[in-house]
N, C-alpha and C positions, 0 to 999 in steps of 0.2 A: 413549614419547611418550604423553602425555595425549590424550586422543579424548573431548573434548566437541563432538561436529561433532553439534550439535541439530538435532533435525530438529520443529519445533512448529507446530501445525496450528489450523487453524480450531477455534470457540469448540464445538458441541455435538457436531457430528457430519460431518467434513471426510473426504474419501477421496483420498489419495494415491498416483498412476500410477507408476512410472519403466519405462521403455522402453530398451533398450540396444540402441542400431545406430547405434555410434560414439558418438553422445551419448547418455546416460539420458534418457528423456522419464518425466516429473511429470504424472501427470495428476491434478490437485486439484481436489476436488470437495466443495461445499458441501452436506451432508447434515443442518447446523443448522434448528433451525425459523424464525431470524432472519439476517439477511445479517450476512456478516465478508467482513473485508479482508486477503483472503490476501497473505501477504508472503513473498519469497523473497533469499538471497542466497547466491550472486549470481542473477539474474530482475527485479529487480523488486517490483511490484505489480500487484493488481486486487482489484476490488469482485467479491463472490460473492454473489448472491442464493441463497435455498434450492434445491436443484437441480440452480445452475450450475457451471460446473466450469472447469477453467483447465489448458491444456496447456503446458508447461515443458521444453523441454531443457536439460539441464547437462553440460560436454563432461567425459569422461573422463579422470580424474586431479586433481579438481576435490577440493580437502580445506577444511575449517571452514567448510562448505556449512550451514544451514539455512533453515527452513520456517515459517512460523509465520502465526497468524490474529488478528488486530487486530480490536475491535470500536467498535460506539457511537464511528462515527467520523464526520466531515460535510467533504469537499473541494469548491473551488468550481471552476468552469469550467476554471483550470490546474492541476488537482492538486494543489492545496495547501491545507492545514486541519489537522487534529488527529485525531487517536482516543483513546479512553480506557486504553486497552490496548495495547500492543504499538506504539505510534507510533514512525516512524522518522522525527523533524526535519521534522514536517510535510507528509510526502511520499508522495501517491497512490502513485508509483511509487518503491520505497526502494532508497537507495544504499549504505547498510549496514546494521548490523542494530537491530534493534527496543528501545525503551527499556521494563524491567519494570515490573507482571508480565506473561510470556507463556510457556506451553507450550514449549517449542522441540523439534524431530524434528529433527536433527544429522546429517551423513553425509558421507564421506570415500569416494570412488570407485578400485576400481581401485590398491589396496595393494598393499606386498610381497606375494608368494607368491598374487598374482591372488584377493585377498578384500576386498570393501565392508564399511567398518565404521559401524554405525546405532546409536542411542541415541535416548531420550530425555528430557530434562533438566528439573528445578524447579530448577534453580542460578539461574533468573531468576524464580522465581515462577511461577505459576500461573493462566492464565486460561480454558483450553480444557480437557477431557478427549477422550482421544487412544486410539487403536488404530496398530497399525504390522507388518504381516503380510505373509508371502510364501507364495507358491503351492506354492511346493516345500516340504521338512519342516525350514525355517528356524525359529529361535525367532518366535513369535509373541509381540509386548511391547505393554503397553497402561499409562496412565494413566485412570482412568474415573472416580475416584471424585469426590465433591460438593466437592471442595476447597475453591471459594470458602463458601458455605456453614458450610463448617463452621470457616474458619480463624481460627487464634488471633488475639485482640482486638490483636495490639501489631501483627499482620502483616496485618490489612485494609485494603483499598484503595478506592476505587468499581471495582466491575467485575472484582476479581482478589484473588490471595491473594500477598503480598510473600514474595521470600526474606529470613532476618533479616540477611544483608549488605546488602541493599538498605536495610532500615531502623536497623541499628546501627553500620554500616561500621568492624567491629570485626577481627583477627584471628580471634578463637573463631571464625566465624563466616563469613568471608574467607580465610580463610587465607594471606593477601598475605604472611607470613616467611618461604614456603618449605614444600617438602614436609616434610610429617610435623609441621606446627606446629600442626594442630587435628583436628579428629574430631570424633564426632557428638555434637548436643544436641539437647536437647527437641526444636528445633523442625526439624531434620532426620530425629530418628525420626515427627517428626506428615507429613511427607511421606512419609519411607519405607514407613512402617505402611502410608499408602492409595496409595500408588504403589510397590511393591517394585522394580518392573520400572526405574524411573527413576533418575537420577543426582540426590541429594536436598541433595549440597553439594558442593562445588568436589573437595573430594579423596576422594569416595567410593570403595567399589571396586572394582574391574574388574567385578563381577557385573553391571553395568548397562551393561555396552558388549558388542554383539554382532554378530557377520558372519554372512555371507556367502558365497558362491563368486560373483565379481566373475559379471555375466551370469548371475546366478540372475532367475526370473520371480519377481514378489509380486501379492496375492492384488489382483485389477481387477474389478467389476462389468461389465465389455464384456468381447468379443471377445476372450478371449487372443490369439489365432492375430494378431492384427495389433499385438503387443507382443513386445520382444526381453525386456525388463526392466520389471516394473511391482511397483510399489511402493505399499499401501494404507493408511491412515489414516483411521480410522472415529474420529468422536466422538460420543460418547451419554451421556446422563444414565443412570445405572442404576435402573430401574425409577419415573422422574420420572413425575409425574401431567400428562396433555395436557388443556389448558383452551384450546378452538376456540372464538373471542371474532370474534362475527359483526355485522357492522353493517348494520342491518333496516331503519334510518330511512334518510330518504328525502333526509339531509342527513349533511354531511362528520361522523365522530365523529373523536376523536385519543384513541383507546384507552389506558388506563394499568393498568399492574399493579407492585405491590411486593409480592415480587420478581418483575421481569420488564424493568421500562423505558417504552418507548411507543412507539405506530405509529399515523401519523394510515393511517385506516378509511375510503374511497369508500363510498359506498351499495354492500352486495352485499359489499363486500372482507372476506374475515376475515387473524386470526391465529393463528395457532397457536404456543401458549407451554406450552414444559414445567416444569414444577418441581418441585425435590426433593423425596424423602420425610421426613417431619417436620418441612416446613417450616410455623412457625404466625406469626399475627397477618398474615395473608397478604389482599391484598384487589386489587379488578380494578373498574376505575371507566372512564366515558368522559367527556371533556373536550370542551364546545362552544366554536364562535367563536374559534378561537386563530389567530394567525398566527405562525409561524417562518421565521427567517432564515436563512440556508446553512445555519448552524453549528447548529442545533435550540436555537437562543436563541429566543425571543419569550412570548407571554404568551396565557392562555384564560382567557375572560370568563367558565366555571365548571372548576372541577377543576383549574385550575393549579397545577402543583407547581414552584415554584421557577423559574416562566419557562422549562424545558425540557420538551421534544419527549420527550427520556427521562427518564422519573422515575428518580429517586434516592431517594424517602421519600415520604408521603402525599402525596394534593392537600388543595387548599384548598373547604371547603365554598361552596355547597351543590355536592354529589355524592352521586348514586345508588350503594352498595356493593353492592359480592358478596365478602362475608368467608367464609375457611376456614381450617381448619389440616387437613394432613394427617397419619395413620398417627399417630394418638393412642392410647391405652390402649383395649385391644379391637378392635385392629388397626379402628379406625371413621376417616373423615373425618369435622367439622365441617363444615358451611357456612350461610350465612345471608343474607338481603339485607336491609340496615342501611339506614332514614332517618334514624339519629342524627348523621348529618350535611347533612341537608336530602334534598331531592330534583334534581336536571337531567334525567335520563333514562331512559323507560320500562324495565325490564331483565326479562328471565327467565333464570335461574340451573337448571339441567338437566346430570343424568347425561345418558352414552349406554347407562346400562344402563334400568333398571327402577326405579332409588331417585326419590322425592319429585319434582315440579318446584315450583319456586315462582318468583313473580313479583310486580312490581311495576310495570304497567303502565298505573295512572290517568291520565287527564291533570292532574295535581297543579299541574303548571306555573301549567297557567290558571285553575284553582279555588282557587289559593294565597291563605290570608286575608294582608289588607292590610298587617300587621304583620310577615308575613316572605315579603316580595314584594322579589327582586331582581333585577336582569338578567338572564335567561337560568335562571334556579332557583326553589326554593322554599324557603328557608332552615329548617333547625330552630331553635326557642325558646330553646335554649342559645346557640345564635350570633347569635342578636340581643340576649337580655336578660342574660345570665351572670349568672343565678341558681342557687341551688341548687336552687329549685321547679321548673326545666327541665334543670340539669347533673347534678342526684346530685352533687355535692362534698363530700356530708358522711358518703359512706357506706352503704354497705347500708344498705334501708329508710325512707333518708331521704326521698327522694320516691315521688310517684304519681302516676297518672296524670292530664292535664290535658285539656281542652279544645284544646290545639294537635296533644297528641298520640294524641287522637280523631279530630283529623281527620287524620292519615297512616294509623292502623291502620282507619277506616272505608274507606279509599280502597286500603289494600298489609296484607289482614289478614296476609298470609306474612312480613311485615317488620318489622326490630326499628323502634319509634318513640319509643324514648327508652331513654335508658342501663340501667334498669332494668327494662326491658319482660320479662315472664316469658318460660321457657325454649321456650314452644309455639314462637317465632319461630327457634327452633335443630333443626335437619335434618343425617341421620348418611348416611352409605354406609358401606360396606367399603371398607377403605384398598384402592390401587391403583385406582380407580373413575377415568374420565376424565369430564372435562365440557365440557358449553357455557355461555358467557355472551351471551344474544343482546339487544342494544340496538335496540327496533322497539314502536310502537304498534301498540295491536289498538283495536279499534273505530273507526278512522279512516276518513275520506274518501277515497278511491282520485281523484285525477286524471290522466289520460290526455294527456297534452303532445304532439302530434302536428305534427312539420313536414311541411306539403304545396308549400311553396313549393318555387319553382325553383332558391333560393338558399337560402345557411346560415342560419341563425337561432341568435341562442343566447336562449334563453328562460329566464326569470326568475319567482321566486317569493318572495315576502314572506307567514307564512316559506315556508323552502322552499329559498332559497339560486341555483343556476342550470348552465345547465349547454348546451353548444355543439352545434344538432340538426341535421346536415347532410340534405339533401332526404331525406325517406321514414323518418327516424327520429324515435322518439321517447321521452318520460321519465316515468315511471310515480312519482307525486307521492301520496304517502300524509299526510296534514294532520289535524291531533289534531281528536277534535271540541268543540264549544264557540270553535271559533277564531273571531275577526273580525277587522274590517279588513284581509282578506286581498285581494290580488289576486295573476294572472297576467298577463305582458305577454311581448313579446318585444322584442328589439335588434338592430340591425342594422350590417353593417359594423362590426365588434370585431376588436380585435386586442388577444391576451392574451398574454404572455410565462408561462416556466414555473413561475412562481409564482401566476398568475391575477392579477395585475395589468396594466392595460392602458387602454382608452377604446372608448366604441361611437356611434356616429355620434349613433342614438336609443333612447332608452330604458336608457343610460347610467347606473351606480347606484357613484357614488364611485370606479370606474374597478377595480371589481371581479368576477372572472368569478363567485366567489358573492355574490351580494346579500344584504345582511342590511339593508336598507331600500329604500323606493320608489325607482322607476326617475327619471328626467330627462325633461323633455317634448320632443319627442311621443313619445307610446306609448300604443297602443290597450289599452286595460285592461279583465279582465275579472273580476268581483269579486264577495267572495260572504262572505258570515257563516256559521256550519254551528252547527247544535243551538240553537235562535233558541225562544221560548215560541211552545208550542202544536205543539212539537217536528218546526218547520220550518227549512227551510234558506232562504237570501237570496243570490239571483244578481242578478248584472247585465253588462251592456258598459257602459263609460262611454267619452266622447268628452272629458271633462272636463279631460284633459292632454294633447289633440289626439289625431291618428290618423298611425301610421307600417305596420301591418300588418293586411290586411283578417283577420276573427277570426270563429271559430263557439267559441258556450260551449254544450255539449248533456247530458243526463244519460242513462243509460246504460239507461236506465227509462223508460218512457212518460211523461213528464212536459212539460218545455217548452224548445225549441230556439228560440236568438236567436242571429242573427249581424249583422255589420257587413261586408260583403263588396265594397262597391261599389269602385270606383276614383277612390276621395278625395286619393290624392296625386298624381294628375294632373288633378283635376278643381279642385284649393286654390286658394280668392281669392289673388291675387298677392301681399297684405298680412299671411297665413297662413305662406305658402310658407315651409319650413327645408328645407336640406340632406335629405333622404331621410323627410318628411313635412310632415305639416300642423299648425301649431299650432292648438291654441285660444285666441281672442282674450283671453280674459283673459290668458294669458298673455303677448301681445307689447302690449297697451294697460293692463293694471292697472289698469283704473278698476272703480265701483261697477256701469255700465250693464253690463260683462261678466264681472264676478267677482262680485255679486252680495253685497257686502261692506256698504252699509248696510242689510240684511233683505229684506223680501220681496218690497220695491218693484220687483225688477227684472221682464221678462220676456222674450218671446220677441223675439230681434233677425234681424235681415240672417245674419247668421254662425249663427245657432242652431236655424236656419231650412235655411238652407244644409246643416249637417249630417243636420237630422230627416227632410230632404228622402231623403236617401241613405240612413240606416241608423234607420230607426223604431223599431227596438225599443232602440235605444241613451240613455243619456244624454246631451245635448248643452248643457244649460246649468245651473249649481247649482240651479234651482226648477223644474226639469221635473217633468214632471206622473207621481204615481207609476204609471203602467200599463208606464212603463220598467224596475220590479223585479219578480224573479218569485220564485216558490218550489217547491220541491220537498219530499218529505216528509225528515225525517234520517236518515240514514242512507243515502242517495242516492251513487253513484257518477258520475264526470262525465267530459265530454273538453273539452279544449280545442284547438280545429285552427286555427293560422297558415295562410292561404291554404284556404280549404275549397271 
């Protein structure tokens, strides 16, 4: 009898349990640096974050049992969606087994003469590397090697390495005539080579099938003593380089790397991504502004690659690079941080040892000349003009340097700023080195976002983004300098679903829990320019889109505290009055007397009066008189307190 009962495991590094007290118990555990979706049959399914781990019983006498770990996969609320890898008909939880490629760990419980037969298998391809051990002096078997990586061009897949049945569905290859109708080729000895331990085609042989004494223990990170049978599966990259990719800004990044994928980054969240040795033309970018749908469909207004969440191939300019290749000749890494494809975001690129750091942390964004100014970036000259005077298309030598790309290397001298920028911009390690990529402004404005109220707040920044302050918390706002038109506000009464869409009573911004423009009136706003000539900074309170939250804006420094604190929305002329604030009247009359819309004719009104009354150091009508702005010197730290 043929014993392909695979047993295949999560993508980097998965650990699998079995416990025998009547049933084997599995205990699967996700030791990848990215989540996989452990699959089992008979079991099941489940989502395995790094860390987490999944307990399984299978009852005894259980045969053409396997295991396996599905990646780059997206299910919605009933468990159903896709994976890239190892998908079983769309099904969180699978009812049979997994379509290739996938690793498979195979196993047969409880055979003649009381012995477990284990394997395991590339007969479906390749997508995890695998370990597979026991406690007692069992053979110890592993798949480890960079499979995907390195596999042959006709058996590439996104995400995995095909067996050649899967892609020629041939007999050579299949061996669907019957035993002894094929045998091994090329691309069964390119598994065998890097997996010996493994079954490399349908009729390989016997060497890659091994037992057991049925109720043997295998090797578990817990507690033996509380296991009859435990069964382990380690996956690791062999001696892969870790690149801890940290997001320092104070706003959502959606991190990319090829090779690697993507993971949208919280302020504070990192990731941690390994990759093989000798991998080149390798590079790690963050992507702003994106939104994705269940499935990691949707789109980012820099760095998008292809409308997903996980990259498959570059993004789209402008993005900030961190290019390397590893374990190149004289055992050195490369690496480098590239603006030859514009600028989005601050970056420093750092060993954990002692090699080089560099970085590129200007605010470029907003000193970006006119010519290659777009959404959310700062374009390079080749991707607006496609020239050879900006591309280099003609070769070594053919160009030099420009005025556009003076101003990146005056701003990121550590950074390449044009395709032929000399080699100073190129920095080595010692192969095996690990790194950081950390995405964060230096020289920024610190803002201190402070809820005092008795109730939630979710508070808002333009930029800045937003973020929900339940009483006594709050959100630590770092803002490039040279910024303007910036305000803070807060909202009130929101209800956001788990994607951050939703509605808020006031101060409402397109019905999004991050803002990427002004709030909806009323909302007390507190507003401020930073890096202003004569290298000052420009605060204020305005009243100018009504009042929903009394506000302190203070600097952190001796300088000048203004608030608006009175009790304005119980105090609101009745013809003001909105649901959970006060408007201002330009806003419920639109005329010139209180918008101030044919020049300077207007002045002090009934309403405008009303508010100055209350909160004097505020703004309350467009031509209020300026002892309402102040300043601080730049470089200034600040808070902002809802309720103070």
């Amino acid at each position: 009898m043929k014993f392909t009962y695979i047993l295949s495991l999560l993508v980097l590094c998965l650990t699998l349990y079995l416990t025998f007290a009547n049933a084997a118990n599995f205990n699967i555990t996700n030791k990848c640096t990215y989540t996989v979706w452990a699959a089992a049959s008979p079991g099941g399914g489940r989502k395995l974050d790094r860390g987490q781990s999944w307990s399984l019983d299978v009852a005894p006498g259980t045969t053409n049992a396997r295991i396996w770990g599905r990646n780059n996969c997206n299910f919605d609320a009933n468990g159903r969606g896709q994976c890239q890898t190892g998908d079983c008909n769309g099904g969180l939880v699978c009812q049979g087994y997994g379509k290739p490629p996938n690793t498979i760990a195979e196993f047969a419980l409880n055979r003649p003469n009381n012995v477990d037969y284990i394997d395991i298998s590339n007969v479906d391809g390749f997508n995890i590397p695998m370990e597979f051990s026991s406690v007692t002096q069992c053979r110890v078997i592993k798949c480890s090697a960079p499979i995907v990586d390195q596999c042959p061009a006709q058996l590439r897949t996104p995400g995995g390495c095909n067996n050649p049945c899967t892609v020629f569905k041939t007999n050579e290859y299949c061996c669907t005539n019957g035993q002894g109708s094929c045998g091994p080729t090329d691309f069964s000895r390119f598994f065998k080579s890097r997996c010996p331990d493994a079954y490399s085609y349908p009729q390989d042989d016997r060497t890659s099938l091994f037992n057991c004494p049925s109720g043997t223990n295998y090797r578990s990170t817990y507690s033996l003593s509380l296991l009859a049978l435990c069964l382990t599966l380690y996956l690791t990259f062999t001696n892969a380089a870790n690149f801890n990719i940290i997001n320092q800004c104070t706003y959502t990044v959606w991190a990319a790397a090829s090779p690697g994928g993507g993971r949208r980054l919280d302020r504070g969240q990192s990731w941690s991504l390994n990759v093989a040795p000798g991998t080149t033309q390798a590079r790690i970018w963050g992507r702003t502004n994106c939104n994705f749908d269940a499935n990691g469909q949707g789109h980012c207004q820099t760095g998008d690659c292809n409308g997903r969440l996980e990259c498959q191939g570059y993004g789209s300019p402008p993005n900030t690079l961190a290019e390397f290749a590893l374990n190149q000749p004289n055992n050195l890494d490369y690496i480098d941080i590239s603006n030859v494809d514009g600028f989005n975001i601050p970056l420093e690129f750092s060993s954990v040892t002692n090699c080089r750091n560099i970085r590129c942390s200007a605010p470029i964004v907003d000193q970006c000349p006119a010519q290659l100014r777009t959404p959310g970036g700062c374009n390079n000259p080749c991707t607006v003009f496609h020239t050879n005077e900006y591309c280099c298309t003609n070769g070594p030598g053919s160009c030099h340097p420009t005025d556009f790309s003076r101003f990146f290397k005056d701003r990121c001298p550590d950074a390449y700023s044009y395709p032929q920028d000399d080699p100073t911009s190129l920095f080595t390690c010692p192969s095996g080195t690990n790194y950081r990529v950390v995405y964060a402004f230096t020289n920024a404005a610190n803002f201190n976002i402070i809820n005092q109220c008795t109730y939630t707040v979710w508070a808002a920044a333009s930029p800045g983004g937003g973020r929900r302050l339940d009483r006594g918390q709050s959100w630590s706002l770092d803002v490039a300098p040279g910024t303007t038109n910036a305000r803070i506000w807060a909202r009130t009464n929101c209800n956001f679903d788990a994607n951050g869409q939703g509605q808020c009573q006031t101060g409402d911004c397109n019905g999004r829990l991050e803002c990427q423009g002004y709030g909806k009136p009323p909302n007390t706003l507190a507003e401020f320019a930073l890096n202003q000539p004569n290298n000052l900074d420009y605060f204020d309170i305005s009243l100018l889109y009504g009042f929903n939250i009394p506000l302190e804006f203070s600097s952190v420094t001796p300088c000048h505290d203004i608030r608006c604190s009175a009790p304005i929305v119980d105090q609101c002329p009745t013809q003001l009055r909105t649901p959970g604030g006060c408007n201002n009247p330009c806003t419920v009359f639109n005329t010139t007397e209180y918008c101030c819309t044919g020049g300077p004719s207007c002045g002090p009104t009934f309403f405008s009066t009303f508010c100055k009354g209350r909160c004097p150091d505020a703004y309350c009508d467009p031509r209020d008189d300026p002892t309402s702005l102040f300043t601080c010197p730049s470089g200034t730290n600040y808070r902002v307190v809802f309720c103070p």
